[in-house]
N, C-alpha and C positions, 0 to 999 in steps of 0.2 A: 504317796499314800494310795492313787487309785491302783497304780502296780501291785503291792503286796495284796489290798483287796482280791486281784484280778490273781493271784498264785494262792491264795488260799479258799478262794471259791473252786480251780482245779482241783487244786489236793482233799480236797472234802468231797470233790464230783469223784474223782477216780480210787478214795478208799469207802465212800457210800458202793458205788457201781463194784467193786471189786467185793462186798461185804454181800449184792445183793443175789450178785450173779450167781457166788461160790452157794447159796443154799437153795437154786433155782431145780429141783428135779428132772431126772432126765426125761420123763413126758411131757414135760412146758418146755425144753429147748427149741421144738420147731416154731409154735407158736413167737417165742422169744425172740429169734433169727428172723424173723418175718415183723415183727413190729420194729425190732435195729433197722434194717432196711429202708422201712419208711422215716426214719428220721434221720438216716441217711441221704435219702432223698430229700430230705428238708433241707439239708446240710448243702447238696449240691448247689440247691438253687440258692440259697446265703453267699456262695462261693460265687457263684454267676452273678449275683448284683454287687458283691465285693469287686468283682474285676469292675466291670462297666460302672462304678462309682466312684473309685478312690481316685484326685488329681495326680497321686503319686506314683512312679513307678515301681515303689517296694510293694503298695497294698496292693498293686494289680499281679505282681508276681507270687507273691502272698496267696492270693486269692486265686491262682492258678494253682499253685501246689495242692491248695483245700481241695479245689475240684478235681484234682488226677486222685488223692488220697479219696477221697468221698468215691470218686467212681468204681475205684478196687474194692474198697468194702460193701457197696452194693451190687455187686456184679457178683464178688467171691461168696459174700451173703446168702445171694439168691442161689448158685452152684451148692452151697452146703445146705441147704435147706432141703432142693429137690432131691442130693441125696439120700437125707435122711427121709423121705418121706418116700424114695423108690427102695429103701427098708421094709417097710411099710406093706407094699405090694405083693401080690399072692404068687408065687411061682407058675409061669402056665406049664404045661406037662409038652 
């Protein structure tokens, strides 16, 4: 029972997030990108007490994958952000 719970609270996270994002304007994307980030950063550090917690050696491997995946998206995150935001900046002559 807590499994299916645990696949229909995903599936309801990733067609909310995909329903929320598609009508997000493109003048709120940088803004956007920069608040992912930090709960990315939230995400890291779940991943880092996941390793150093679990007795097991799946959740600690588990919890390593989370933190390579969490560190690409906040690293790529922050890459796409300060591009969009050296858009932004004025040409010098």
């Amino acid at each position: 029972m807590e499994l299916i719970l645990l696949i229909f609270v995903f599936v309801m996270a990733a067609f909310l997030g995909f329903e929320l994002i598609q009508k997000v304007p493109s003048q709120l994307h940088t803004p956007l990108m920069s608040g992912s980030n930090a709960i990315s950063g939230i995400t890291m550090v779940g991943a880092i007490v996941a390793i150093r917690s679990t007795g097991g050696e799946l959740g600690m491997w588990l919890g390593f994958v989370a933190l390579i995946l969490a560190t690409i998206n906040v690293v790529g995150g922050y890459l796409v952000t300060d591009r969009m935001l050296a858009m932004f900046k004025k040409k010098g002559k």
